[in-house]
N, C-alpha and C positions, 0 to 999 in steps of 0.2 A: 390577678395574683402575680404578685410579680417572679421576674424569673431574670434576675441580672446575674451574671456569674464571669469569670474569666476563662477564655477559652486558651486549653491545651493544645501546644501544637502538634499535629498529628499528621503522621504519611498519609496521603491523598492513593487510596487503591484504585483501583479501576470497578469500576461499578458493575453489577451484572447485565446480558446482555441475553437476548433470545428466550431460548426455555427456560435458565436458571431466572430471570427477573419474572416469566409469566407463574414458575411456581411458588415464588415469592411473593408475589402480587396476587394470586390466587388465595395463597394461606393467610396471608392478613386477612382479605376482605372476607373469610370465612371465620375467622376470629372478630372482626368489628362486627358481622351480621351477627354471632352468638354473643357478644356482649350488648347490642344492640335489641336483638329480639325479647333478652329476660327483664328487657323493663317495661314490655307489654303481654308477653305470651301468656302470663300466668294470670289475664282478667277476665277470658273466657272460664276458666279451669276452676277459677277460686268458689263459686256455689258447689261443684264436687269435692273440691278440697274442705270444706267447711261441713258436708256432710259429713264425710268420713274420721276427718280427724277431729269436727266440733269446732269451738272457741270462735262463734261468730262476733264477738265483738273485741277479738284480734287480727279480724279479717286484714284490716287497710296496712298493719306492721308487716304483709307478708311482701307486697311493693313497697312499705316505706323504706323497708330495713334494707334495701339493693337499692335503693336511690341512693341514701344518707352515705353508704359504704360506697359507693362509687364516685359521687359527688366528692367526697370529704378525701380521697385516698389518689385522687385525678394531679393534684399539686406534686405531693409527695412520691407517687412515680414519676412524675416527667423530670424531676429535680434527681432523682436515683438513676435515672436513665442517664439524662445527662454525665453523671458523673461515672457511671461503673461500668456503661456501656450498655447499648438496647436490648440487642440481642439476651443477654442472659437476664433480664428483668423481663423482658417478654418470655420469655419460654419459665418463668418465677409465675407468673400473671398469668399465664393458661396455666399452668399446675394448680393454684391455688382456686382458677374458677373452675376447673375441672374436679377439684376435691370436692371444694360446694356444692355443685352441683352432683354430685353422687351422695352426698348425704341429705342432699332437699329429697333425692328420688326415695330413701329410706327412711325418712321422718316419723316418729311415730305419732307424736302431739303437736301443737298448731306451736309450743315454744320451741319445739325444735328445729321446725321447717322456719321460725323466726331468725331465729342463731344461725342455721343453715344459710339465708337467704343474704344476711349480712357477709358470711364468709367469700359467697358469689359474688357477692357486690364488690366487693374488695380486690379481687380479680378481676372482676369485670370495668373499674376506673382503671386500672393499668393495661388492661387491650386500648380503651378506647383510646387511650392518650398515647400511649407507644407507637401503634398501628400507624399512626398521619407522624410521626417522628419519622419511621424507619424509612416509607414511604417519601421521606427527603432524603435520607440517604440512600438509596438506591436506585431513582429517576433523574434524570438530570434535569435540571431546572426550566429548560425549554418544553421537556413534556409534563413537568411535574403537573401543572395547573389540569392538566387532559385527567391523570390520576385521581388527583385530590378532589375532585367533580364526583367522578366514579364511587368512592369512599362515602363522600355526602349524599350518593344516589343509595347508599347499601341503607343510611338509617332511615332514609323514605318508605324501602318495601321493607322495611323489618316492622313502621309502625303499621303499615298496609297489612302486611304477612301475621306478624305474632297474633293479633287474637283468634286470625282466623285456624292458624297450623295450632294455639293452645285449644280450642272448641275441637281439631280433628282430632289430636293423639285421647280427648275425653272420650269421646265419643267409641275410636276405634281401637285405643289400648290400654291406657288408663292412665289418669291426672301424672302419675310419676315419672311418664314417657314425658311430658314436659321439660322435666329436666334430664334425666338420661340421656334421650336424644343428643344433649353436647358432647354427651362422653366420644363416641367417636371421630365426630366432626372436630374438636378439641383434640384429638389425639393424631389428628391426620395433619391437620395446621401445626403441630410440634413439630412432629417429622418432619415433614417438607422444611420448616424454617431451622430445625438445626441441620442438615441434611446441603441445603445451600445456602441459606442468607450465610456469608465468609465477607463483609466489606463492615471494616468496623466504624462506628461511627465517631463524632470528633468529641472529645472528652471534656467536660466543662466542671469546672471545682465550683460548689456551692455551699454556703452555709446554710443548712436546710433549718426552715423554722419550725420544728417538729413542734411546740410548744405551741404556736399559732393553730396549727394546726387541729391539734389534743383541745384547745379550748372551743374551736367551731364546733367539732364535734359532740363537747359535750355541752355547748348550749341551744345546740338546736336538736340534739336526742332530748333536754328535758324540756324544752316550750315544744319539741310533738309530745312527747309523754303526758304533759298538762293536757293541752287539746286533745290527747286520745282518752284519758281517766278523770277529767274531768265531770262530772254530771253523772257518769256511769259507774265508775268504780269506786270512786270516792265525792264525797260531796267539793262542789267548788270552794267552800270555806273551808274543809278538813285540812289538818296540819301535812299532811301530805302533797297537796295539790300546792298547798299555800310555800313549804317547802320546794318546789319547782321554781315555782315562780321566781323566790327568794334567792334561789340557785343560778337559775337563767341568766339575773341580774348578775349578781355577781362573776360569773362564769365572762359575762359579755364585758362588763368593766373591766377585768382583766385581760381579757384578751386584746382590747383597745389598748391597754399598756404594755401588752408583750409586744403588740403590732410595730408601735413608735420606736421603741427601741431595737428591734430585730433590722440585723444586716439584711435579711431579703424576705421582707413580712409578706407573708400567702395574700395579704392582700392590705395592701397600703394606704394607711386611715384616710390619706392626701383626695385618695379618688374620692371619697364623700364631699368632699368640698364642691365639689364639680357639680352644679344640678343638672345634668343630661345625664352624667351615673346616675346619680342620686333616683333619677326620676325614672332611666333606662330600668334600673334593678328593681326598682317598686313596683312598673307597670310587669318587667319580666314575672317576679314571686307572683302578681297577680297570675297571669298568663299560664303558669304551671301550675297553679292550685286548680285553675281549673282543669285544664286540658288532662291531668293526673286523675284527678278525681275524677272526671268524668270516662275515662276508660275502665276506672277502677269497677261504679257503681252500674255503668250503662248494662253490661252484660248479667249484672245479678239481675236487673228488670227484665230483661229478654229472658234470660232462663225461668226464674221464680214467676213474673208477675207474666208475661203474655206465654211462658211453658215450652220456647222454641229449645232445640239442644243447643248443646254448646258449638258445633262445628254451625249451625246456622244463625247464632248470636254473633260470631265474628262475620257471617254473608252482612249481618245486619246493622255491623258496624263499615261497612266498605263504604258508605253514602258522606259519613265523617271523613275520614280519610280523603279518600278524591275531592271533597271539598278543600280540607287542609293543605293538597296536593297541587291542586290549581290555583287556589289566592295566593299561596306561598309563589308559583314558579312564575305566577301571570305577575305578582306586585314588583317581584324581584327586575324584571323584565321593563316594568314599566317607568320602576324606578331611575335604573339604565339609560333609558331614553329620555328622561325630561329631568331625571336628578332630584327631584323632586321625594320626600318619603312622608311629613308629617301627617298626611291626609290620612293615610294605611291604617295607623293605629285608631287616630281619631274617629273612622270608620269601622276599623274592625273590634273595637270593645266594649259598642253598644252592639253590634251584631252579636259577640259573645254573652252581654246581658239576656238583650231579649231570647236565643236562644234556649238561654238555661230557665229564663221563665218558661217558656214555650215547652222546657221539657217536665218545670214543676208541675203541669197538667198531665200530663200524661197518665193514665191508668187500666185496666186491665179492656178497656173497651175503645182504647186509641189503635187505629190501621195501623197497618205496615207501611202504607202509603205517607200516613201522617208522621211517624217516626223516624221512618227515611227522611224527611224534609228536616227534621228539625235536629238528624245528627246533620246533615248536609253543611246546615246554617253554624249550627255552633264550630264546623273544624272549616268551615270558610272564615267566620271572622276570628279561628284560632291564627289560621297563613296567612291572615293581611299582618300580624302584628310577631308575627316570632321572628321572625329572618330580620324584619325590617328594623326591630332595637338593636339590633348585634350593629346594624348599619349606623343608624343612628350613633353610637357611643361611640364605633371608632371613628365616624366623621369628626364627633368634636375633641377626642384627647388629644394631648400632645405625644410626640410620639415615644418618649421614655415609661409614658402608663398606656400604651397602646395593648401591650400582652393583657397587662393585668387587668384592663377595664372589660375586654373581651372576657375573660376567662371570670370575673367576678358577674357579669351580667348575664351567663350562662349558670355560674354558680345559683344564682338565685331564684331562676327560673328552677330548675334540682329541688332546690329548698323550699321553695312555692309546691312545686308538687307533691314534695314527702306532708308540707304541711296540708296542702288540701286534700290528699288522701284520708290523714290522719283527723280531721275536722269535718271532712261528710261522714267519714266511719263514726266516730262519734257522735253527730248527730240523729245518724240513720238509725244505730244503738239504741238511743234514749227514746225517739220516736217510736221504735219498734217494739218496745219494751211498754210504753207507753197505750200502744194500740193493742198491746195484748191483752193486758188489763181490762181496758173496755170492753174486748171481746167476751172474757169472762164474767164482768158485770152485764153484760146485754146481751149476752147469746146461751142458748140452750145448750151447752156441750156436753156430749158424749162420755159418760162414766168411764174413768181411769184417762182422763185426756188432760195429757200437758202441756200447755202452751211454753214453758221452756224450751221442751224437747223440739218442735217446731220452731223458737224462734232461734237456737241454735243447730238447725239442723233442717236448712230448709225442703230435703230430698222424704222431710216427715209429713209433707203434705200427700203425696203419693197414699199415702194408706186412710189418709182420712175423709168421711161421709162429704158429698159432694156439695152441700148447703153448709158444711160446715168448714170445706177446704176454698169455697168461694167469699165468706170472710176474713179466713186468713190469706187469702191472694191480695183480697180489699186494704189488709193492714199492713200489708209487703207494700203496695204501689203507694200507698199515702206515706207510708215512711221514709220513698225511695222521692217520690213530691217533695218533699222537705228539704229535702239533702239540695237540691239544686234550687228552692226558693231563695233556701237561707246564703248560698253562693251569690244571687244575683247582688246585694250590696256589696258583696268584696269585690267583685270586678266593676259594680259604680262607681268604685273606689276609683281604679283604674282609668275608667274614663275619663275622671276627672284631672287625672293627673295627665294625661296625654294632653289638654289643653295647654301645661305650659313647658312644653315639650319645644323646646327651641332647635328652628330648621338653620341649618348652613350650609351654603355654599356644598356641592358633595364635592370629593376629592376624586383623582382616579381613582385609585384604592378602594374607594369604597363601591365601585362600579363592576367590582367582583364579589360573588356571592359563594358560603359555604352552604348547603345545605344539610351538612351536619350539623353547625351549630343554629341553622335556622329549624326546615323543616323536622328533621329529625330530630331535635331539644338534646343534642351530643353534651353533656361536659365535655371545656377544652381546658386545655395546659399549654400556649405558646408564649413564648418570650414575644417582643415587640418586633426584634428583627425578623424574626418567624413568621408574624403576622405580614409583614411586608414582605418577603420575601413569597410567600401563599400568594398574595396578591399580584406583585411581581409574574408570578409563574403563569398565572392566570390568565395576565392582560399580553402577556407573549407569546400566548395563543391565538390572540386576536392582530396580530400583525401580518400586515401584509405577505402576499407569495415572496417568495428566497428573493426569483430576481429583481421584481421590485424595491425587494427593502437594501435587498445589496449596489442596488443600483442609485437610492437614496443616501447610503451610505457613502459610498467612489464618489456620489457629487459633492458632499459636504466635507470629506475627507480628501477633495481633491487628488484622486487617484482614478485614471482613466487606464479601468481594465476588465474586462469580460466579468459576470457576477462568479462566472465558474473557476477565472483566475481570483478573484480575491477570495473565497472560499479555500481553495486550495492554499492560497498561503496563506492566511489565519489559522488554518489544521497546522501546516509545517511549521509554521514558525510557534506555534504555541508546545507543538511535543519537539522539537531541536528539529530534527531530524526524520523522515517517514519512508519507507519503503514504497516504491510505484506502486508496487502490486499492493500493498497492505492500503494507500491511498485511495485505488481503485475501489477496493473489497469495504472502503467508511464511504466513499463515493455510492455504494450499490452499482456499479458501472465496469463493463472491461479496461484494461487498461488501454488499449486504442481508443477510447473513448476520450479518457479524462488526459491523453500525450498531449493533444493541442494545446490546452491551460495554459500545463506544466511549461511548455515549449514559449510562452509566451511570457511568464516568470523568468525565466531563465536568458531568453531575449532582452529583457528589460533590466537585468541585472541583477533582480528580486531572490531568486535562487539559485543551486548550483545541483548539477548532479556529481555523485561519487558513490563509488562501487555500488552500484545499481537504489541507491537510496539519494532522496531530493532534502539540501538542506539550504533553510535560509540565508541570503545572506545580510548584512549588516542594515544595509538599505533596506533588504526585502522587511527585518524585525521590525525596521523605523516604519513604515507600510502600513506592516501587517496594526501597529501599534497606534496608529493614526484610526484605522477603520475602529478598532476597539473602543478609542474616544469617543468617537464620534457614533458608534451604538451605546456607549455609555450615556453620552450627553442625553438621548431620545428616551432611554430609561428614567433617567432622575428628573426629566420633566413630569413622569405619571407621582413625583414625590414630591411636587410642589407644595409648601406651604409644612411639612415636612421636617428641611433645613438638614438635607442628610453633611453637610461637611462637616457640620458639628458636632455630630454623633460619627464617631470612627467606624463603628463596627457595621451601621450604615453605610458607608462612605465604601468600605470593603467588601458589602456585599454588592453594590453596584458593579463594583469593579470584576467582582468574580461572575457575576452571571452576565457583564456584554462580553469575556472573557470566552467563558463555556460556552456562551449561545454563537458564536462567530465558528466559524468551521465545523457546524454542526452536524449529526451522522441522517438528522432529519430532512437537510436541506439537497437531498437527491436531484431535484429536480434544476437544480446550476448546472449538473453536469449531462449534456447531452451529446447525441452520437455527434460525429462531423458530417458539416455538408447540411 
C-alpha cells in the first residue's frame, strides 16, 4: 500500500525521557493488546453469544466484520496520521473503538452486535497502525528496534491470551464483559496519552486514495457476502447471489482503474507484476483462511461437540498456539543464521493440510490427548509460513514498493481470514442444516421438538433426552468435519504455489523480524523508508559493545582518541554547545568522571570550555563529522543492493540515525571512573 508523500519540515522536540516515555509506552502497548485481543477473544464466547442472541448462521460476520473494518481502514489512518498529526487520530481511534465496543456489550440481536463489531474494527485498524508510528516518534532510533520487538511480542500473547480470557469473562461474568472489559483499559490508555505523549510528530501531505480504498472495501464485503449466503440463504443461481458476483466484478475492475491513475493508490497494480507478490499474497490469503477459521470453528467443537466450557476451550486451544509460537520464533532464527527461507513454507503448508485433515476426523469420541496434537500440528505449520512471506516479499521488491508490498501481503492474509471465516461458516450452515433433516427423517424425536431451535441455538441441547442430544452432538461434529475437510484443497492450493516461490540471496534487512506482522497476523501501514528504518533500528541493536564499535569507528575515521572522548564530542558537537554537568547527567556519570575526556578534547584542540559549558570547536565539528561518516558508511552497507543514494529520503535517513546514534545517552559504558 503505498505510502509516498512529501515531508513537512517540522521543529525536532526533544523526545520523552524516564517516566513520561514509560507511560507512554505503557498506554500504547495497552491499546495494541486491546485492538489486538478483539480479533480473537470473541471465539471462545461466540456458542454463548449465538445462544442468547440466535442467528447461528451469522455466526462467522461477528469476526469478519472487525477484520474487514480494521484491515480496509489500516491505510487510511496511517495516511490521516501522517498528515494531521498521531496523536489526535490516536486518541479519534480509541474513542471510536471504545464506542464499539460498548455498543457490542449492549447488542440486542446477532445484526447488531454485526454493525457493532464493524464500528470496533474501525478503531481497532487505527490503534494498530498509529501505536508502531508513534512508537517512532518518541524512542530514538538506537532503542527503537528493543521497542518495536516488545509491540510484535504483545500480538503473540493477545493470540495466546484472547480465547482463553474470552472462555473466562463466559464462564465467570457474561459473553458482554468481552467487550466492556476495554471500556476501562481504553479509557486509562487515553488519559495517560493526552496527559503526556507532547512531542509532535513530523507532518507529511498526501493525497489520500480514499476512492481505492471505498472500492476494496466493497468488493471484498460482497465476494464474503456471496461465500456467506450462498447455498444457505439464497440459492447459488438466485438473482441475488448472481448479483454479487456481478458486483464483485465490477467493483474490482474499477478499482484497478482508480488504482493506475491515483497519485498514491492504497495499493499499486505494478506489485502484481512481481511473482513473489503475486505468489507471497496468495500463499498469505491461503494462510489466513485458515488460521481465521480455524480459531473461529475450533472452540464451537470443544464447547458444542466434546461439552468443555468456554474458559477451558481456550486451555484447549493453548497446544495451537505454542506451536504457532515456536515454528514462528525457531524459523525466524533459523532463517538468520543460514538465510535461507523457502523450505519454511514449502514445509509448513502440507503440515497445515494434513492438520485440518487430521482435524476433519475428529468427533465426539476423539481425546484430549488427540486434539491437542492436532491443534499443535496445524499452529506449527501456521509459524513455519506467516512471518517467513512478510520476509520473503521484502527480500525481493525494490525498495520504492517495499512499504506497499509489506502492507499488501499482510493485507491479504486479513482478507484470507475474513474469507475463511465467512466460507467454513457457510459451509458448517449448510452441513448443519443438512444433518438435521436427517435427523428428523431417521430418529425418533420427542413431540414438540425443533430441530431449528437446536440448530440455532446450540445451549438447546442442555434440555434435551440423552439418546436424543447424543444425535445432535453426532450432527454438530460431522458438520464441524466438513468445515475443515473442505479447507484441506484451499491450502493445497497453497502448497502448490509455495513450489514456485523463488529464493534470493537474503538482504540484512531482512534478517530482522516483526512479530507483529509475522506471528501475530497485525495489519500494517509503513512507508518504505519506515520499513528500513524498522530494520535499521533493529540491526543496531545487534552492534557491538560502545567501545568497541567506537573504537572501530576512530580506526577507520582516523581519529586516535579514547571511545569516551569521541563520544563526548559527537554529543557536543551535535547540540553546539553542552554544559559539563548536563554532559555528565547524558553520560549517567559524575562529572569527575567524565573531566579526563573532556580534558583530552580540549588538549587536542577538539573543544573549548567557556563559562562552565564545553563547545566544539571547528576541528573538533570536522572530528566529530568524520566518526559520523564513517558510522554512516557501516549502516548503508546493511542497505546493499538497496541503492539508498538514489532515493533521497533514504540517503537522509542514513544520515540522521549515524547522526543520533553517535553520542548516544545509551552508550554509558564510554565513560568510566579514572584510574
Amino acid at each position: 500500500m503505498s505510502v509516498e508523500g512529501t515531508a513537512a519540515p517540522a521543529e525536532s522536540p526533544s523526545m520523552p525521557e524516564g517516566r513520561d516515555l514509560y507511560v507512554i509506552l505503557g498506554a500504547l502497548m495497552l491499546a495494541m493488546l486491546l485492538a489486538a485481543l478483539d480479533q480473537t477473544i470473541v471465539s471462545t464466547a461466540l456458542p454463548t453469544i449465538v445462544g442468547e442472541l440466535g442467528g447461528l448462521n451469522h455466526l462467522s460476520w461477528v469476526v469478519t466484520a472487525y477484520l474487514l473494518a480494521a484491515t480496509a481502514s489500516t491505510p487510511l489512518w496511517g495516511k490521516l496520521g501522517d498528515q494531521y498529526g498521531r496523536k489526535r487520530l490516536f486518541q479519534t481511534s480509541i474513542v471510536i473503538f471504545l464506542i464499539g465496543s460498548a455498543l457490542c456489550g449492549l447488542s440486542q440481536d446477532m445484526n447488531q452486535l454485526i454493525a457493532f463489531r464493524a464500528l470496533q474494527g474501525l478503531g481497532g485498524g487505527g490503534l494498530m497502525v498509529l501505536v508502531v508510528a508513534i512508537v517512532g516518534d518518541v524512542v530514538p532510533p538506537r532503542e527503537r528496534g528493543r521497542y518495536q520487538g516488545l509491540f510484535g511480542a504483545v500480538f503473540g500473547v493477545s493470540s495466546v491470551v484472547g480465547p482463553l480470557l474470552g472462555g473466562w469473562f463466559v464462564d465467570n461474568l457474561t459473553w458482554r464483559w468481552v467487550f466492556y472489559i476495554n471500556l476501562p483499559v481504553g479509557v486509562l490508555a487515553l488519559l495517560a496519552i493526552a496527559a503526556v505523549l507532547h512531542a509532535p510528530s513530523t507532518r507529511e501531505k498526501h493525497r489520500i486514495d480514499y476512492a481505492g480504498i471505498l472500492l476494496i472495501v466493497g468488493w471484498a464485503v460482497a465476494l464474503v457476502l456471496l461465500t456467506t449466503w450462498g447455498g444457505t440463504s439464497y440459492d447459488w443461481v438466485s438473482p441475488q447471489i448472481i448479483g454479487l458476483g456481478v458486483g464483485a466484478v465490477v467493483l474490482i475492475v474499477a478499482w484497478i482503474i482508480v488504482e493506475r491513475r491515483a497519485a498514491e493508490p492504497v495499493m499499486p497494480p505494478r506489485l502484481f507484476a512481481h511473482p513473489t507478490f503475486t505468489l507471497g499474497s496468495a500463499i498469505s490469503f491461503v494462510v489466513g483462511f485458515a488460521m481465521f477459521g480455524a480459531l473461529t470453528f475450533l472452540p464451537i467443537f470443544l464447547q458444542v461437540v466434546n461439552g468443555v466450557t468456554p474458559t477451558m476451550s481456550g486451555v484447549h486451544l493453548l497446544p495451537m498456539m505454542a506451536g504457532m509460537l515456536v515454528s514462528s520464533i525457531g524459523s525466524g532464527q533459523l532463517i538468520s543464521r543460514t538465510g535461507r527461507y523457502k523450505l519454511y513454507p514449502m514445509l509448513g503448508t502440507p503440515i497445515i493440510a494434513v492438520a485440518l485433515w487430521w482435524c476433519s476426523r475428529m468427533d465426539e469420541t476423539t481425546s484430549t490427548l488427540s486434539t491437542s496434537l492436532r491443534f499443535a500440528l496445524l499452529g506449527f505449520g501456521l509459524g513455519l509460513v506467516m512471518q517467513v512471506l512478510v520476509i520473503a516479499v521484502q527480500n525481493a521488491m525494490a525498495y520504492e514498493d517495499l512499504g506497499s508490498a509489506t502492507s499488501g501481503v499482510t493485507f491479504f492474509r486479513q482478507i484470507g481470514g475474513s474469507f475463511g471465516v465467512a466460507v467454513f461458516g457457510s459451509i458448517f450452515s449448510n452441513r448443519l442444516a443438512h444433518n438435521m433433516e436427517n435427523l428428523m427423517r431417521d430418529t425418533q424425536l420427542p413431540p414438540g421438538f425443533d430441530p431449528a431451535a437446536v440448530q440455532g441455538d446450540p445451549a438447546a441441547m442442555d434440555r434435551l433426552p440423552p439418546q436424543v442430544r447424543g444425535d445432535v452432538i453426532h450432527a454438530y461434529a460431522e458438520s464441524i468435519q466438513s468445515v475443515f475437510f473442505w479447507a484441506v484443497p484451499i491450502v493445497a492450493v497453497g502448497v502448490v504455489l509455495t513450489w514456485f516461490l523463488r529464493e534470493v540471496p537474503l538482504r540484512a534487512t531482512s534478517h530482522t523480524r516483526d512479530y507483529g506482522e509475522g506471528f501475530g497476523a497485525a495489519p500494517t501501514f509503513r512507508s518504505s523508508q519506515h520499513e528500513i528504518e524498522r530494520a535499521l533500528s533493529e540491526l543496531m541493536r545487534k552492534d557491538p559493545k560502545a567501545t568497541e564499535l567506537y573504537a572501530r569507528l576512530g580506526e577507520l575515521a582516523r581519529v586516535d582518541l579514547p571511545a569516551g572522548s569521541m563520544w563526548a564530542l559527537c554529543r557536543i558537537a551535535r547540540e553546539g554547545r553542552v554544559g559539563s554537568e548536563e554532559l555528565a547527567e547524558r553520560a549517567g556519570v559524575p562529572v569527575e568522571w567524565g573531566r579526563p575526556y573532556v580534558d583530552r578534547l580540549v588538549q587536542e584542540g577538539y573543544a573549548v570550555r567557556l563559562d562552565g559549558e564545553v563547545i566544539a570547536t571547528e576541528s573538533g565539528q570536522d572530528v566529530a563529522a568524520r566518526l559520523v561518516k564513517a558510522r554512516r558508511a557501516g549502516l548503508a552497507r546493511h542497505l546493499d543492493g538497496w541503492e539508498p543514494e538514489e532515493h533521497p529520503e533514504l540517503a537522509e535517513l542514513l544520515s540522521k540515525l549515524a547522526t543520533e546514534s553517535m553520542g548516544h545517552d545509551a552508550d554509558t559504558e564510554l565513560v568510566r571512573p579514572p584510574g
